[in-house]
C-alpha positions as CSV (number, residue, x, y, z in Angstrom):
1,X,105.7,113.4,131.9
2,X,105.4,109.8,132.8
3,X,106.9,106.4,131.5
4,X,105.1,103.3,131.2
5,X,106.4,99.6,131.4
6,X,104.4,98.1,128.7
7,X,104.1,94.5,129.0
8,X,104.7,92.9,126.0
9,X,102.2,90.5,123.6
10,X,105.0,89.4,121.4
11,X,107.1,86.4,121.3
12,X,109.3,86.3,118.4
13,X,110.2,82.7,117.8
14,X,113.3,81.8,115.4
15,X,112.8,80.3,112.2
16,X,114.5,76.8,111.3
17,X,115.4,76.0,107.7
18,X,113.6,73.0,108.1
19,X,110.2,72.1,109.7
20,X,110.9,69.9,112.3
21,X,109.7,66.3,112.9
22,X,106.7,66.0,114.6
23,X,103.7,63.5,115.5
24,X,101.1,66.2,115.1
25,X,100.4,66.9,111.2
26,X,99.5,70.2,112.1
27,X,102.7,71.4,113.9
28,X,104.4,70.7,110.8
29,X,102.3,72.3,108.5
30,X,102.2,75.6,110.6
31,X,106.2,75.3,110.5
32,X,105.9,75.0,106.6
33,X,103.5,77.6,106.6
34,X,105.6,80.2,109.1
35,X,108.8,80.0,106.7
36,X,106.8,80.8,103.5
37,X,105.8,83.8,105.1
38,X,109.2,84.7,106.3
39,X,110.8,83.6,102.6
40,X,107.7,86.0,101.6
41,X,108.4,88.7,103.2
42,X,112.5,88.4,102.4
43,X,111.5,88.4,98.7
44,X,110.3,91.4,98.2
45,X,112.6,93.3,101.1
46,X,109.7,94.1,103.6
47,X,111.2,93.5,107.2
48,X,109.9,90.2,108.6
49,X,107.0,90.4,111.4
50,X,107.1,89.0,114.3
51,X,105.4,85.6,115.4
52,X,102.9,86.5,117.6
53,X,101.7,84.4,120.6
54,X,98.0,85.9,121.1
55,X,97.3,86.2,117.3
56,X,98.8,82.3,117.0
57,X,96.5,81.2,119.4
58,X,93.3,83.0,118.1
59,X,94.7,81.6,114.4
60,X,94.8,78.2,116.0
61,X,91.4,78.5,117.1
62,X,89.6,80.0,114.1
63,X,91.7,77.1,112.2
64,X,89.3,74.4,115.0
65,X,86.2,76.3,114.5
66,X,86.4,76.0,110.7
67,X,86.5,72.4,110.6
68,X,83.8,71.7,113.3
69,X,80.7,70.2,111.4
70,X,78.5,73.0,112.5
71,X,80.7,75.8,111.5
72,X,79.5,77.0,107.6
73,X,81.1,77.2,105.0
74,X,83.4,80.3,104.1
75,X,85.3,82.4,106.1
76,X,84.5,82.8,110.3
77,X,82.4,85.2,111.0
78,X,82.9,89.0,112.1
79,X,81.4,87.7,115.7
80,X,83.6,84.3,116.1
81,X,87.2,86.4,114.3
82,X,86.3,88.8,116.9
83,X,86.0,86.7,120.0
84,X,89.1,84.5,119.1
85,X,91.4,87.9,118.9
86,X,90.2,88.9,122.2
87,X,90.0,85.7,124.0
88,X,93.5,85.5,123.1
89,X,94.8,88.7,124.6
90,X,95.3,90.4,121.0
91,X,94.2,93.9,120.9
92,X,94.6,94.3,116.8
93,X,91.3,95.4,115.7
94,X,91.9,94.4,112.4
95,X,94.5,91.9,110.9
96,X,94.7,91.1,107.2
97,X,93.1,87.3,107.2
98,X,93.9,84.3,104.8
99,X,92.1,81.3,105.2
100,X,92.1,78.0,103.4
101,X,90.2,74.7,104.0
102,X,90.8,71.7,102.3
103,X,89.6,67.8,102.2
104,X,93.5,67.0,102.1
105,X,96.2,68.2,104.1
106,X,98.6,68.7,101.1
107,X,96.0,70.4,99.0
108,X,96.0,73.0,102.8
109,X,99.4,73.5,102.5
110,X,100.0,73.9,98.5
111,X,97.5,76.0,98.1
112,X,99.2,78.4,100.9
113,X,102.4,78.1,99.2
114,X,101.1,79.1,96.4
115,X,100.1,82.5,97.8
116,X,102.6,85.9,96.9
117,X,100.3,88.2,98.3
118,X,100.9,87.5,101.8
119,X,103.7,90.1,102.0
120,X,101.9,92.7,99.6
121,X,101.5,95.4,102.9
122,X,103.4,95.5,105.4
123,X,103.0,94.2,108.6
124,X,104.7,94.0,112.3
125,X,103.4,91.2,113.7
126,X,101.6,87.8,113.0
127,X,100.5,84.0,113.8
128,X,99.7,80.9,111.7
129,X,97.7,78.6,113.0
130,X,96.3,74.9,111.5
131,X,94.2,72.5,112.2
132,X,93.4,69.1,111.0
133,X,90.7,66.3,111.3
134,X,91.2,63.2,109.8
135,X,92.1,64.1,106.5
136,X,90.9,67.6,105.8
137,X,93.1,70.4,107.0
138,X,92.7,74.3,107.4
139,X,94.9,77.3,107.9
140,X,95.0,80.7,109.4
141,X,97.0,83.3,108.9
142,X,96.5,87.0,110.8
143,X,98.9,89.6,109.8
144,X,98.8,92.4,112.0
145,X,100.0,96.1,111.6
146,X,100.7,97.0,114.9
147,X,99.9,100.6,115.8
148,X,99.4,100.8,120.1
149,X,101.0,98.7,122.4
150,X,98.8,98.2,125.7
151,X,99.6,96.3,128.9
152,X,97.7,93.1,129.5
153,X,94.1,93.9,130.5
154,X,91.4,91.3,132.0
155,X,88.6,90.2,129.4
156,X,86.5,88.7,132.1
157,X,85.5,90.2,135.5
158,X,83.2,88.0,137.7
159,X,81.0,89.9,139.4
160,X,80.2,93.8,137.6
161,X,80.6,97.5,139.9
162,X,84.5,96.8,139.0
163,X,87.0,99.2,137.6
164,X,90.9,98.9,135.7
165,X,93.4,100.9,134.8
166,X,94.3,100.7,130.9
167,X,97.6,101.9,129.9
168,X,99.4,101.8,126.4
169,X,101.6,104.3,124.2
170,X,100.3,104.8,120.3
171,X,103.0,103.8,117.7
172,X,104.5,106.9,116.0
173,X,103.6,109.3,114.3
174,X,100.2,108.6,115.6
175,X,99.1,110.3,119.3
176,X,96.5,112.2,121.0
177,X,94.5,108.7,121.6
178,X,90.6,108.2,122.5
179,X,89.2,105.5,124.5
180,X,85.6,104.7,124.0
181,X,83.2,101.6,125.8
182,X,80.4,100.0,124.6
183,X,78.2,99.7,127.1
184,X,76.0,96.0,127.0
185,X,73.2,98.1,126.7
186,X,74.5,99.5,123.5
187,X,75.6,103.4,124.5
188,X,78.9,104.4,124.0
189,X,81.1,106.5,126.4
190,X,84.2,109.0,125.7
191,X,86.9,108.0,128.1
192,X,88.7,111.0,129.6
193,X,92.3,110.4,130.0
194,X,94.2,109.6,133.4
195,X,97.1,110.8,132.0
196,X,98.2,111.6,128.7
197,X,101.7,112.2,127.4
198,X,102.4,112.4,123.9
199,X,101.7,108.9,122.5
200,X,101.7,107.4,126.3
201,X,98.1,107.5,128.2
202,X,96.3,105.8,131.2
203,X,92.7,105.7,131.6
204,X,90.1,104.0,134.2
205,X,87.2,101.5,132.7
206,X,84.4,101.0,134.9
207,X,82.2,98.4,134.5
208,X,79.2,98.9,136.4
209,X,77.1,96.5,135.7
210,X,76.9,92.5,134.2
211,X,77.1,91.8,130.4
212,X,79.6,92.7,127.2
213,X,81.6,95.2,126.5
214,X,83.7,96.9,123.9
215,X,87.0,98.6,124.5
216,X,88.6,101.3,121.5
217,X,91.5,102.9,121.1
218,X,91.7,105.3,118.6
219,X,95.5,107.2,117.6
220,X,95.1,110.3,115.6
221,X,97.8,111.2,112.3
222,X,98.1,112.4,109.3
223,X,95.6,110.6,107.9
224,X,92.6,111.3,110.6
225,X,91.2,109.3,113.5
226,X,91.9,105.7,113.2
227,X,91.3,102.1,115.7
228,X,94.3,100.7,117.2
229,X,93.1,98.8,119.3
230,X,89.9,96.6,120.1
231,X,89.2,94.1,122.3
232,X,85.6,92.5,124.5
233,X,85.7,92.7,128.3
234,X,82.9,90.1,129.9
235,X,81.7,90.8,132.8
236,X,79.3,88.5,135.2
237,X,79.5,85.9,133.2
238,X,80.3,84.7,129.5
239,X,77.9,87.1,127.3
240,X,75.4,85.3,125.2
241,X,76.8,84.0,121.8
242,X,74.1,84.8,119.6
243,X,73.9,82.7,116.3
244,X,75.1,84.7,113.5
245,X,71.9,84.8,111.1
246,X,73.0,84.5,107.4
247,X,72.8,87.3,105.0
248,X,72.7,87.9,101.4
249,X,75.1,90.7,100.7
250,X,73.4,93.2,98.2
251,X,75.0,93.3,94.6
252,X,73.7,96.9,93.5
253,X,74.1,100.2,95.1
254,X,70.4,101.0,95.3
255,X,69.8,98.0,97.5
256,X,73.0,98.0,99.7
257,X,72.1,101.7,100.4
258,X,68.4,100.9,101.8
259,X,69.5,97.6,103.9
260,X,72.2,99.4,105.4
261,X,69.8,102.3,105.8
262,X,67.3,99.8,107.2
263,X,69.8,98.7,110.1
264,X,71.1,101.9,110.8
265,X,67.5,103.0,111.8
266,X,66.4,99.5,113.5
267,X,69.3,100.2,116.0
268,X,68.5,104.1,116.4
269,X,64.8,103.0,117.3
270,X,66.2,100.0,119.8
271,X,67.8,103.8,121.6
272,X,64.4,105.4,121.2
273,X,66.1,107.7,119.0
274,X,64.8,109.6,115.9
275,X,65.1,107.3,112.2
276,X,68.0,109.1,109.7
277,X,66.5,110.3,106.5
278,X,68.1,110.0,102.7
279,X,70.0,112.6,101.7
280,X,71.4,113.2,97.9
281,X,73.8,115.4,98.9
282,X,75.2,113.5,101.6
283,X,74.9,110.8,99.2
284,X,77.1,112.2,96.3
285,X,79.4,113.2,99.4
286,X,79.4,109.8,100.6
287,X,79.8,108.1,97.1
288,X,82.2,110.4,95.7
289,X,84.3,109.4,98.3
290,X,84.4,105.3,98.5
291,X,85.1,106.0,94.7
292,X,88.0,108.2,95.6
293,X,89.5,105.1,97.7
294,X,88.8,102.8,95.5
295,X,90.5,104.4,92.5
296,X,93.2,106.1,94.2
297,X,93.9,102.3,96.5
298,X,93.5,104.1,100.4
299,X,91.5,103.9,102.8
300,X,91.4,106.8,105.5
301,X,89.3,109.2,106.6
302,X,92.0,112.2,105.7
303,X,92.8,111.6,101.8
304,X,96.3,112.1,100.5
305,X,95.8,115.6,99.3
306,X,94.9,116.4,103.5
307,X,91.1,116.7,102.6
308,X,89.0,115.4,105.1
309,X,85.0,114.9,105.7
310,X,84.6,118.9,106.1
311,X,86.3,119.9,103.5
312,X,84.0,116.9,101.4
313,X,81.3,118.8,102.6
314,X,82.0,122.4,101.8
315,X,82.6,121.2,98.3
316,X,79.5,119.8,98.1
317,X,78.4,123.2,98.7
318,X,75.4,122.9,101.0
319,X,75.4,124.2,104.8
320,X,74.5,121.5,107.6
321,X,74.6,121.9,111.7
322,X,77.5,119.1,112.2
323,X,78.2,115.9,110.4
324,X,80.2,112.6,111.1
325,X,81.8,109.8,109.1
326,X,82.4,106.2,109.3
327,X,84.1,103.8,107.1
328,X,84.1,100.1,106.5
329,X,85.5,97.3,104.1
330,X,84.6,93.8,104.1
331,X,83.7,91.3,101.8
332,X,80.1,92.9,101.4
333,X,78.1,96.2,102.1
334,X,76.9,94.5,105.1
335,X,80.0,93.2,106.3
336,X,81.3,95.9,106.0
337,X,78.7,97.6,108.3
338,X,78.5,95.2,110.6
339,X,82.2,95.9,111.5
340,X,81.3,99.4,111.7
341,X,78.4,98.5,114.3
342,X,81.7,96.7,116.5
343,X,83.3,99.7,116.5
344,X,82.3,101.8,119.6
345,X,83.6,105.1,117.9
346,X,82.2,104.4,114.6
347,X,78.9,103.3,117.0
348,X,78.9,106.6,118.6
349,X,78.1,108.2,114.9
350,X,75.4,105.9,114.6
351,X,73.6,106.8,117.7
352,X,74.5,110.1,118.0
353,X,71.0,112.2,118.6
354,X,71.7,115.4,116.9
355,X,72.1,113.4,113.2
356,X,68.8,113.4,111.6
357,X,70.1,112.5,108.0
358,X,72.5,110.1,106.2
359,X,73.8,109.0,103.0
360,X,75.6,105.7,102.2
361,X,78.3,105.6,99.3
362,X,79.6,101.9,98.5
363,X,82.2,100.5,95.8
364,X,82.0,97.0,94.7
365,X,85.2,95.4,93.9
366,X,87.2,92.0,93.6
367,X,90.6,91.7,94.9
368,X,92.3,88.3,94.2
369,X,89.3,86.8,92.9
370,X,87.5,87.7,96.1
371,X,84.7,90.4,96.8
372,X,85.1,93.4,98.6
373,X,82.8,96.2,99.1
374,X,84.2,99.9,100.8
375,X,81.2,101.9,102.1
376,X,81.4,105.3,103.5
377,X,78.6,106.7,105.7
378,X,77.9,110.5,106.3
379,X,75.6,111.7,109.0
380,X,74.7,114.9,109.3
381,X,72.0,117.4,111.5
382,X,69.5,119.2,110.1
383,X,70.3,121.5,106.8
384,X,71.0,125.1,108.1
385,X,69.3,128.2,106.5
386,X,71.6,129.9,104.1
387,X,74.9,131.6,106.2
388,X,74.3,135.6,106.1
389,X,76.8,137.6,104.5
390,X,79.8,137.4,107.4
391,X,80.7,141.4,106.4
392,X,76.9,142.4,107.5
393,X,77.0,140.8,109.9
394,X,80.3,142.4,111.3
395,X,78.7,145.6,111.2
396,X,75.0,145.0,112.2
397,X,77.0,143.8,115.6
398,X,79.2,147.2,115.7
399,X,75.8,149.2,114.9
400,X,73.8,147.3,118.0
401,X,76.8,147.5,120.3
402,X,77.2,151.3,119.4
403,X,73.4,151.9,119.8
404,X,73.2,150.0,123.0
405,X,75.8,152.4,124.4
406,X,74.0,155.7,122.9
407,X,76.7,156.4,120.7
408,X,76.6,157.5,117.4
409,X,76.6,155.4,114.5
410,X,80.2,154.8,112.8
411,X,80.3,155.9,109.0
412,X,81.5,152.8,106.8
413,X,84.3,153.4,104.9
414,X,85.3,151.5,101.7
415,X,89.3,152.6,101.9
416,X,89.2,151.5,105.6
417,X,87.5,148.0,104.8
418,X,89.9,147.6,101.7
419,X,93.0,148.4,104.1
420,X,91.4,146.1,106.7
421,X,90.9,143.2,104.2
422,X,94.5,143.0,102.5
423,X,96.2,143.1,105.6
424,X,94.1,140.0,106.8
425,X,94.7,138.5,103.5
426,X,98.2,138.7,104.0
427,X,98.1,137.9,108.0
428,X,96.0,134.7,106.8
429,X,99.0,134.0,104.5
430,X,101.8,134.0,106.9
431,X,99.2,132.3,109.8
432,X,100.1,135.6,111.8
433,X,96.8,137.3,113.5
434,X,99.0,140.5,114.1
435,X,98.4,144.7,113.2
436,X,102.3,144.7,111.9
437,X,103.3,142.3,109.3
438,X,106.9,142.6,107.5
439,X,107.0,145.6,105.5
440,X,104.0,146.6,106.2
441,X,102.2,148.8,109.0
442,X,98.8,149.3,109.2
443,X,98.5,152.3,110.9
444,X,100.9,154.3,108.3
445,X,99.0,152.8,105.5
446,X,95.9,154.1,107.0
447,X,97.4,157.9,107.3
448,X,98.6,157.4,103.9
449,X,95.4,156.8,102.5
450,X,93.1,159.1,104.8
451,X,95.5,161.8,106.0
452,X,92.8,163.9,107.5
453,X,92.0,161.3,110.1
454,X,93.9,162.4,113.6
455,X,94.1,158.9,115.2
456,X,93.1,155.4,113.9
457,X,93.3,152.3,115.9
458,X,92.6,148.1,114.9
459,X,91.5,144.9,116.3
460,X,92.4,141.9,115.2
461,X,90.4,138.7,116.1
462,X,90.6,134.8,114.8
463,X,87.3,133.8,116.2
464,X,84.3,131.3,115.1
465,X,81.9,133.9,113.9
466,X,82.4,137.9,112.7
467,X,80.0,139.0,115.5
468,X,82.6,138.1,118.2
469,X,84.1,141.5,117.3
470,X,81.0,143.1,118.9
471,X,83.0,143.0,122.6
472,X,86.1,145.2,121.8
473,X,86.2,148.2,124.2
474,X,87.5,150.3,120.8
475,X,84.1,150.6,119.1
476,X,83.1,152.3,122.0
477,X,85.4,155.1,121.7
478,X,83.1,158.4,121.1
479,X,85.6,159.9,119.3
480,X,85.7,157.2,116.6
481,X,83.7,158.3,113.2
482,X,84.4,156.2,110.5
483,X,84.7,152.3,110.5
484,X,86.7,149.4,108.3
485,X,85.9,145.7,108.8
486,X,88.1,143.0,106.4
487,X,87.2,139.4,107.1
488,X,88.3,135.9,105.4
489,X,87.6,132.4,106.0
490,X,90.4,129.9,106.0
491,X,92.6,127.1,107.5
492,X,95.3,127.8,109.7
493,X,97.9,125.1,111.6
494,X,97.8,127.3,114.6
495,X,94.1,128.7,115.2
496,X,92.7,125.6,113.8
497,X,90.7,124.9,109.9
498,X,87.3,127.3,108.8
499,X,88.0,130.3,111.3
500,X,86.9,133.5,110.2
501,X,89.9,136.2,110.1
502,X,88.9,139.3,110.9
503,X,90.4,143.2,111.2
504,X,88.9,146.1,112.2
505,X,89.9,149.5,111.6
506,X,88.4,152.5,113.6
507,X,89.1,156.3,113.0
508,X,88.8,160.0,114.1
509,X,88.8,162.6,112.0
510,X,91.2,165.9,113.4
């Protein structure tokens, strides 16, 4: 056990009634926009976020950078939203964004006001930030849900070979949390933990040499793996701030699927690894699934049922070596993969070496007159031959491990095996790997049935494959004649999801 004194990156301000008299327009336009949001949020009973000092100042800036003459039209950037929350100290990977620019101030701030949407999720922290010039105005507003609180960490270090201590505690119910850096040159390492107490952890970031890099947290729940936290460390310098080249977002499936293909690859080939091929199953996987979001209005990698990207893929009925799954939604297919590419856990799917195939699903939609596109991407190794039968397999191990010994083969028996099986069938049932269940006893089931055996005895194993049974010191008994294997697949909270279940029943005749 250890405790951690968190420092804090909230101020909560009090609201006035009235916005207070001021020689900057823009301070009382943020004031008029900071009540609407707290008269929002009253409306429809949601408790009121706090005002936020490091996502106030990165709205503040984004407000400046939209009004410079060089800045396009639109919405900022993934690269410039993404800078201003870190430079500011925020950690929120993602806050909900509303932006408006106008030629007049008044037509800024009415058009806000005019906004009941802002308190449509909830939220636990925000900022507003404005900005003006001459007469044209614009505003910012970041709504955060906060789900890790970490302590104040450096974003710059002058000179790389350095190292830091990052500490933070995961908002409930979410724990178990993963730290992951992006390296400048693009890899992307697993953290281990310093310590790790429930939602509380520490771990050490080293940053061995000069350039960018990108800090993750990930907090695991109900609903599957998901970012917390995300911020950019520079070290030896300022990193390069590239351009940001402008895209036309693809309007049909076909076409978002091969661009986002396309970059997918370019970046595997910049790490010398091998190019992902199509798949149509992981396709219809990957489709069925931003569908599923879409229609059902979530947006997780655990659905509400408690499906996740395994279970996805046994239903889809085909065998593969291992699989992954990122998600993304942004105002186009490859928005929405660009944020993906920020993401060093999502990254690590994208450059992992065993994958060797993908498919893409995306959803187009509008949400308050605005576009927005969901994509899922599944990854997967190299499809596996067909899985032998797990039963035959069971006893072609007893038959080696007998024959290696020089002991006689064991006779298969069918009212052993259909002993063996119910009894796992039941065990499975009450998530209980053991040879006595309630009201039930193997042994005098197994007299009952087969009254001329003299002794009988069982193993019981939860294991990854049937063959694992092949080490019990049982089948080597000489006096054992006759054999009963039961095995199932299935899910259990204790042994974990897909084990395989397995008794075995051994007996000797008088």
């Amino acid at each position: 056990m250890f405790a951690l004194a968190l420092t804090a990156l909230v101020a909560a301000a009090p609201l006035s009634s009235e916005p207070s008299e001021s020689s900057e327009p823009s301070e009382s336009l943020e004031q008029q926009a900071i009540l609407h949001v707290a008269r929002e949020f009253e409306r429809v009973g949601r408790r009121l976020p706090a005002k936020d000092l490091a996502l106030t100042e990165a709205a503040r800036r984004l407000a400046r950078e939209a009004l410079d003459p060089q800045a396009p039209s639109g919405a900022p950037d993934l690269l410039a939203f993404t800078l201003a929350l870190s430079d500011s100290g925020s950690t929120d990977p993602s806050p909900r964004t509303f932006f408006i620019r106008a030629w007049a101030h008044a037509h800024a701030i009415e058009t806000f006001l005019a906004r009941t949407d802002i308190s449509a999720e909830p939220a636990t922290h925000f900022g507003v930030g404005v900005a003006t010039v001459d007469e044209r105005a614009s505003l910012v507003l970041l709504l955060a849900e906060r789900k890790a609180e970490l302590q104040r960490f450096p974003r710059a270090f002058p000179r790389p070979g350095v190292s830091q201590m990052l500490c933070g505690a995961l908002v409930p119910p979410l724990n178990a949390a993963e730290l992951y850096l992006s390296l400048p040159d693009g890899t992307v390492n697993r953290l281990g933990m310093a310590r790790q107490d429930g939602p509380a952890f520490c771990a050490r970031l080293a940053f061995p040499q000069s350039g960018g890099y990108t800090v993750e947290v990930l907090g695991n729940g109900a609903k599957g793996p998901e970012v917390v936290a995300l911020f950019l460390v520079d070290v030896g310098g300022p990193r390069e701030r590239a351009s940001v080249e402008a895209v036309d977002e693809p309007t049909t499936l076909a076409e978002a699927r091969q661009l986002i293909l396309a970059r997918i690859n370019r970046l595997r080939r910049a790490h010398r690894l091998n190019p992902l091929a199509p798949d149509s199953t992981l396709e219809g996987v990957a489709q069925a699934y931003s569908e599923r979001m879409a229609q059902e209005g979530f947006f997780a990698h655990v659905a509400p049922d408690g499906s996740d990207v395994r279970s996805r893929m046994a239903t889809a009925g085909s065998a593969y070596g291992s699989f992954g799954e990122n998600l993304g939604l942004a105002g186009g297919p490859l928005a929405a993969h660009a944020g993906i590419e920020y993401s060093p856990g999502h990254r690590r799917n994208l450059l992992a070496p065993s994958f060797t195939h993908a498919g893409i699903g995306v959803v187009f939609q509008t949400v308050d007159g605005q576009p927005r596109a969901l994509v899922t991407e599944v990854f997967s190794a190299a499809l596996l031959a067909p899985p032998a039968d797990p039963l035959e397999e069971a006893y072609k191990a007893i038959d080696a491990r007998r024959k290696k010994s020089k002991l006689p083969p064991l006779e298969r028996s069918e009212v052993l095996e259909q002993i063996a099986l119910d009894h796992v069938r039941r065990a499975l049932q009450l998530d209980t790997p053991k040879k006595s269940l309630p009201g039930s006893s193997l042994y005098e089931r197994v007299f009952q049935a087969l009254p001329e055996m003299d002794a009988t005895v069982a193993d019981f194993y939860v294991a990854e494959a049937p063959t694992a049974l092949a080490e019990s010191k049982n089948l080597l008994e000489a006096r054992h004649r006759q054999v009963g294997v039961g095995i199932l697949r299935g899910d259990s909270k204790t042994f974990g999801k897909d084990r395989a279940w397995i008794v075995v029943i051994y007996a000797a005749p008088r």
